[in-house]
C-alpha positions in Angstrom: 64.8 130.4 82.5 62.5 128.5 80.1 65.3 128.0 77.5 67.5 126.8 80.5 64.4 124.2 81.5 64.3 122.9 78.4 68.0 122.5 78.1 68.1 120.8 81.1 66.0 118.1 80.7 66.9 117.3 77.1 70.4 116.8 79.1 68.5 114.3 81.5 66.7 112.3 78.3 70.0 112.3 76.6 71.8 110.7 78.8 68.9 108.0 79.7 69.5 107.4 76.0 73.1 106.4 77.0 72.3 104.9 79.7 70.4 102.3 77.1 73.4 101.2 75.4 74.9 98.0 76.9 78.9 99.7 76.4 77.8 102.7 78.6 76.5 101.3 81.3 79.6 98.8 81.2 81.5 102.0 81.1 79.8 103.5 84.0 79.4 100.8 86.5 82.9 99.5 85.7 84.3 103.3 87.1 81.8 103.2 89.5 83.0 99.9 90.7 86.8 101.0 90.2 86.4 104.3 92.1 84.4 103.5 95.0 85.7 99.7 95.5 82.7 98.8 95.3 82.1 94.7 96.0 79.7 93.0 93.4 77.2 90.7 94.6 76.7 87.8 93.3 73.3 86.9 95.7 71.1 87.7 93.0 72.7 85.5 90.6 73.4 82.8 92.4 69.5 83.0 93.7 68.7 82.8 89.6 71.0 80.4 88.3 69.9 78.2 91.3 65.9 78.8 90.1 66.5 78.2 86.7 69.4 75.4 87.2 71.7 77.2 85.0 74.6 75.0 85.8 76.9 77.6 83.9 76.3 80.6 86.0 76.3 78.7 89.3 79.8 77.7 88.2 80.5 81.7 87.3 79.6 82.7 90.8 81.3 79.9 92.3 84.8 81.5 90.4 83.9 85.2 91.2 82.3 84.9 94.5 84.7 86.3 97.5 83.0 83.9 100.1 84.3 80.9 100.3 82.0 78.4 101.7 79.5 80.2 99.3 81.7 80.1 96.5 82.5 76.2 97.5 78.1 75.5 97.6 78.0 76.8 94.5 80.3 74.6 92.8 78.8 71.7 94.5 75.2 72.6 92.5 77.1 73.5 89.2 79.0 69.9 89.4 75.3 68.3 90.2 73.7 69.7 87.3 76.8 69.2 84.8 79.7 67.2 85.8 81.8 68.8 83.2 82.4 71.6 85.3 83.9 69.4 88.1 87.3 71.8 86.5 85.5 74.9 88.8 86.9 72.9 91.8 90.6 73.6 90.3 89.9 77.2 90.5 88.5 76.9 93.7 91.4 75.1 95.6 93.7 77.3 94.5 92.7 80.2 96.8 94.3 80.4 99.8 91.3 80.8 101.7 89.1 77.8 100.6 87.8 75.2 103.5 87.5 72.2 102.1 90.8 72.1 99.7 91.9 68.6 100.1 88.4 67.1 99.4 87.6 69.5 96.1 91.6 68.2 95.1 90.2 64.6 95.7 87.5 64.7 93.5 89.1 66.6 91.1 92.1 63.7 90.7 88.8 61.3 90.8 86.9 62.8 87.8 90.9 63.5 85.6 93.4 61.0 87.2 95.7 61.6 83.8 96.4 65.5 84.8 99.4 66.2 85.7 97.6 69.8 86.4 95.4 68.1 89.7 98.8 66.9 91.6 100.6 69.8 90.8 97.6 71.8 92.7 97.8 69.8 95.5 101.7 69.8 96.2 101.2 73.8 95.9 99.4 73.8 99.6 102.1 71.9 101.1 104.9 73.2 103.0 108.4 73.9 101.3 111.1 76.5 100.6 111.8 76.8 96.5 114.4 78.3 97.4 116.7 75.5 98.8 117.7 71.9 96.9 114.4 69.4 97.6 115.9 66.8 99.5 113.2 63.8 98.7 111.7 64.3 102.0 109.4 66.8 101.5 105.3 66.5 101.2 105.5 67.6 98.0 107.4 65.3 96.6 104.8 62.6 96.0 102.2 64.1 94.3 104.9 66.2 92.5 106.0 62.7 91.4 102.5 61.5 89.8 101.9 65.5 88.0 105.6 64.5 85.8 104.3 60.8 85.6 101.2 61.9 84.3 100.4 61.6 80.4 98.4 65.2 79.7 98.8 68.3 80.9 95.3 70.9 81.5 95.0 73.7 83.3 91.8 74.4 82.9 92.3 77.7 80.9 90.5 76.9 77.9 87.4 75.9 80.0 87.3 79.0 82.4 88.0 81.6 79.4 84.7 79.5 77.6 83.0 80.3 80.5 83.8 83.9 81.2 82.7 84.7 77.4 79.6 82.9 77.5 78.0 84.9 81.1 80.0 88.4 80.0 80.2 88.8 76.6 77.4 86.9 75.0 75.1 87.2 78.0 76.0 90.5 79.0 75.9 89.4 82.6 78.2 91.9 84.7 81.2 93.5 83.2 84.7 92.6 81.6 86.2 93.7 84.5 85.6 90.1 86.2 86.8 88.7 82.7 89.6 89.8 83.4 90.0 89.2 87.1 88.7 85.6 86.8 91.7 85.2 83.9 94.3 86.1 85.7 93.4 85.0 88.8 93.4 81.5 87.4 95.9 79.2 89.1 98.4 77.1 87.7 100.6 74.7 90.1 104.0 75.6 91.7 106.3 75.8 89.2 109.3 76.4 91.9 108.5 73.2 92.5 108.5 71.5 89.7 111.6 72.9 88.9 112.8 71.5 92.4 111.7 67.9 91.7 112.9 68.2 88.0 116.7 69.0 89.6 116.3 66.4 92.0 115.5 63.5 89.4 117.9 65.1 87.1 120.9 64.9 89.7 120.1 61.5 91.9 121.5 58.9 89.4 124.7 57.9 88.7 124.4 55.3 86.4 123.6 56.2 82.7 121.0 54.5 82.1 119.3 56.0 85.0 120.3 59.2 84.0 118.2 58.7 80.5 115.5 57.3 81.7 115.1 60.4 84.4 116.2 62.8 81.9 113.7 61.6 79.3 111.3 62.1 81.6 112.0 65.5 83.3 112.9 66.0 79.6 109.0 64.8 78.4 106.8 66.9 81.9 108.9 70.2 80.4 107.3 69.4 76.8 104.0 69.2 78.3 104.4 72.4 80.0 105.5 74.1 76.4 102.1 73.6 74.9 99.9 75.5 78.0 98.2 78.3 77.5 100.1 80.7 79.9 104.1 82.5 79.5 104.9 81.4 83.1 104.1 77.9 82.4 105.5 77.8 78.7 108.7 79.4 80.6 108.9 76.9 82.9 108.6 74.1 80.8 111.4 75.6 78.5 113.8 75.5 81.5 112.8 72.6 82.8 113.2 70.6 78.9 116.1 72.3 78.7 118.1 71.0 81.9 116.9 67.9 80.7 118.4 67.8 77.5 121.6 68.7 78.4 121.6 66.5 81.0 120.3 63.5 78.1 122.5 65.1 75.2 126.1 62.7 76.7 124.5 59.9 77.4 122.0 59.7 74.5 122.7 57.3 71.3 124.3 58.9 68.6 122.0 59.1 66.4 120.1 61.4 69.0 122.6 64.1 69.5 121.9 66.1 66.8 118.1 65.9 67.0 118.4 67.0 70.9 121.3 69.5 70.1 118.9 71.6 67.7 116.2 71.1 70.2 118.5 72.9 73.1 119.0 75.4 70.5 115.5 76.3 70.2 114.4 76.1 73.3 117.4 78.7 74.5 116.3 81.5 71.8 112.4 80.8 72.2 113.0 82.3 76.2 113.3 85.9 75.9 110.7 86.2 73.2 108.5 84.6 75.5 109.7 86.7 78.4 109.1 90.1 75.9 105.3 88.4 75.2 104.7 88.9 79.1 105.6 92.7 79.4 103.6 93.4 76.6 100.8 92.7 78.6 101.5 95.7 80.9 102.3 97.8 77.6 98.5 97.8 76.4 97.3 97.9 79.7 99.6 101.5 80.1 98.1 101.9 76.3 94.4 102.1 77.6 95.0 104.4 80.8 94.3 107.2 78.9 91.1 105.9 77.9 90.2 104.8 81.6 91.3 107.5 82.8 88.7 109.8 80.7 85.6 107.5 81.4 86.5 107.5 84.9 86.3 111.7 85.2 83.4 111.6 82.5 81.6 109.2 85.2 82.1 111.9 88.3 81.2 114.8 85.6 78.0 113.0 84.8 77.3 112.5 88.5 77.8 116.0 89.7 75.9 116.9 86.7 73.0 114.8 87.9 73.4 115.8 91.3 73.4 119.3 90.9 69.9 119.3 88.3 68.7 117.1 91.0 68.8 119.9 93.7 68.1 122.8 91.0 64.7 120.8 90.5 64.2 120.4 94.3 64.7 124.3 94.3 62.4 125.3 91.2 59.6 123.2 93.1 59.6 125.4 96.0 59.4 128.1 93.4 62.8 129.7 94.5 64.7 129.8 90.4 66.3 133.1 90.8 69.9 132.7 89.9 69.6 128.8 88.3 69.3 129.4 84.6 73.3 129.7 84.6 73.6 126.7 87.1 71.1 124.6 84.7 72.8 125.4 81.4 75.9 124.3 82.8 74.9 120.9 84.5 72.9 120.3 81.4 76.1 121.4 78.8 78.4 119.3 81.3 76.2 116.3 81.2 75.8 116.1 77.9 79.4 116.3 76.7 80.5 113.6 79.3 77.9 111.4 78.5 79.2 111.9 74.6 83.4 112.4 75.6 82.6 109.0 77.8 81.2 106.6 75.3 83.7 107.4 72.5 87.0 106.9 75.3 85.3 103.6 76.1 84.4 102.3 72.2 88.2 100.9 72.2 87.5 98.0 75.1 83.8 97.7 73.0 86.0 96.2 70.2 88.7 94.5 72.6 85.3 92.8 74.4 84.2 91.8 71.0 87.4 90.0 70.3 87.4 88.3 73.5 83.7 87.1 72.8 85.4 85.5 69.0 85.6 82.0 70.1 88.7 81.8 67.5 91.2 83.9 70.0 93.6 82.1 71.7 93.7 82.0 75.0 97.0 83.6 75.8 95.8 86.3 73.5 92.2 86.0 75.4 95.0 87.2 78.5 96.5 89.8 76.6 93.4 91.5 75.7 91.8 91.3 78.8 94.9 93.2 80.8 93.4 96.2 78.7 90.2 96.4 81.3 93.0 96.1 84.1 94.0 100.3 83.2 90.5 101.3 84.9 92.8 100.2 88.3 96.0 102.1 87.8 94.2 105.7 86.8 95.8 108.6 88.4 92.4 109.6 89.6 91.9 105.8 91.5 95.3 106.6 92.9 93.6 109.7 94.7 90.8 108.5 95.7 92.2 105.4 97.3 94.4 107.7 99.5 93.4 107.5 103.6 91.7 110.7 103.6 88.9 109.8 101.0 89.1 106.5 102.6 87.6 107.8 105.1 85.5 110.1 103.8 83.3 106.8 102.1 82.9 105.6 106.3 81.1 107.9 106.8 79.6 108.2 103.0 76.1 107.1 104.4 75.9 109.3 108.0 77.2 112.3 105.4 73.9 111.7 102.9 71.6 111.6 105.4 72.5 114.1 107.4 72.6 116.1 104.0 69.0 114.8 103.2 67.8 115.9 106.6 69.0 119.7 106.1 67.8 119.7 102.5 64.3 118.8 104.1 64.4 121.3 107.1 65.6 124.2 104.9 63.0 123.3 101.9 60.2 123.4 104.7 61.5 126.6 105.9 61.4 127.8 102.1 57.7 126.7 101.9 56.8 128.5 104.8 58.1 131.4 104.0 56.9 131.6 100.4 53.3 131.1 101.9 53.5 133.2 104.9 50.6 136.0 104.1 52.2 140.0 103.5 52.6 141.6 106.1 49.9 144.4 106.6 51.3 148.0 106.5 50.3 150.1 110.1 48.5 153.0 109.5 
């Protein structure tokens, strides 16, 4: 039994030795968030960043924070403290769920008129089918009008992904996970219609000098939208140029036709290598399951581990060991090698974090990388337990614990009582 102590805490000190590296307890609270759906709060940081007036991670909680009038205040305190990160209001009004859209979309077109990026978020809230021919009469039309007038085009991309690596990666402040949900959760306008309005100017003239002035530019928004940061908007901006060329190529000077001739040419074999780009996003993130997959089980190992040395110490206290020194060597044994199995599966996404934190990484491949942390969702094992009948098993998750906790204490008391109660004394 002695050997088995021993064992057993040298399991416990080993894996508070883990637990002491940054990567594992990223490892462990990302499974823990994964598996139990857990909700992060962002009280805590909000409450700090608002103490210290860290206008940086008052605009991090305004993009990860699931309330919206919170999310909205927060925003408001980032902007007052650094009107640079007015772009946070972007973000913001490109939920579905956000209160105040049409004033954050005001002052966003106040502080970068020249963005076609600020119209194209506010025609994306108004009603309209992409599916049928825009007719001129819709809402949309106007500020749809002003994003292909407009001389730049910014998403904001750049500035978000800045953001995300300065709170996660350098300050260590939650976990990649939000990296990656606050990337790819990043709006970018309605491209159905843009591609609408692009038709529309495109087909309303007749005469052709009309027609070159529209189809320049249609011809120059599409351009714009070639050199963002995202596939969807890169492939939208191909289509759209494209239409536009054609339409320019008959009535263009001569000397014209062959420079926009090679420029169709391009821009029709640059489309399904930029279509083949997107799916290999889901390709790596399929890549890493395996990985999840095994910090994920090594997480509910280490657990059980701990849970089960947790009540063979309530037990040895009480003085009541018989039959533990096989139940402590192998809750120590199982401990240690998930502890060990679960910070090698998890040293891959260590070296994909570290790339995301290089400040040289683009930001489409700042994307890419960060779909890797998106294979601790799609586990087999997160599959299971997202089923109804564990569902419902975490409702009553608390009532369960404490009605555990309450036996444990009446049956330990019983324990005590009986290891006290005097010997009986023989009858003579």
């Amino acid at each position: 039994m002695r050997n088995a102590k021993i064992a057993a805490a040298g399991a416990v000190v080993a894996a508070l030795l883990f637990f002491m590296a940054t990567s594992f307890r990223q490892a462990m609270s990302t499974s823990a968030n994964t598996l139990f759906q857990r909700e992060q709060s962002f009280d805590q940081l909000r409450a700090n960043a608002e103490e210290h007036g860290d206008a940086k991670l008052l605009a991090y909680v305004a993009l990860h924070e699931r309330r919206p009038e919170i999310a909205q205040a927060a925003a408001e305190h980032a902007v007052a403290l650094d009107p640079q990160l007015t772009w946070t209001y972007y973000v913001l009004a490109g939920r579905w769920n956000v209160p105040n859209r049409a004033e954050m979309i005001a002052k966003l077109q106040r502080w970068d008129p020249q963005n076609a990026a600020v119209y194209m978020v506010e025609a994306s809230h108004m009603s309209g089918n992409i599916f049928l021919p825009a007719s001129g009469e819709e809402p949309w039309i106007k500020p749809m009008a002003r994003a292909f007038d407009a001389p730049k085009y910014d998403s904001y991309m750049q500035q978000h992904l800045d953001l995300e690596r300065e709170i996660v990666l350098r300050r260590g402040i939650g976990n990649p996970q939000n990296l990656w949900r606050g990337l790819t959760s990043h709006p970018i306008g309605n491209m159905g219609f843009a591609h609408q309005y692009a038709n529309l100017a495109l087909n309303t003239s007749q005469q052709p000098r009309e027609i070159g002035l529209q189809a320049r530019r249609v011809a120059t928004f599409g351009e714009r939208l070639l050199a963002a940061e995202t596939t969807s908007e890169r492939l939208m901006g191909s289509a759209i140029a494209l239409d536009a060329y054609k339409k320019l190529q008959p009535v263009a000077p001569a000397e014209e036709v062959g420079l926009i001739a090679v420029r169709i040419a391009y821009l029709e074999s640059i489309r399904p290598a930029s279509y083949w780009r997107s799916v290999s996003w889901w390709m790596l993130e399929r890549a890493m399951e395996s990985n999840a997959m095994t910090v994920e089980v090594c997480f509910l190992l280490i657990l059980a581990a701990a849970a089960t040395l947790a009540g063979c110490g309530i037990a040895l206290i009480f003085h009541h060991g018989r039959g533990l020194q096989a139940v402590l060597w192998s809750a120590s044994v199982t401990m240690l090698i998930a502890c060990v199995v679960g910070y090698a599966a998890y040293s891959p996404f260590v070296g994909l974090s570290e790339q995301l934190a290089n400040p040289n990484v683009s930001i489409e491949s700042g994307i890419y990388l960060s779909y890797a942390f998106a294979s601790f969702h799609f586990t087999p094992l997160v599959d299971i337990l997202q089923q109804p009948a564990f569902q419902h098993i975490y409702e009553w998750t608390g009532s369960i614990v404490l009605l555990v906790l309450v036996l444990a204490w009446i049956a330990a008391r019983n324990i005590l009582r009986m290891i006290r109660r005097p010997p009986a004394i023989a009858a003579t």
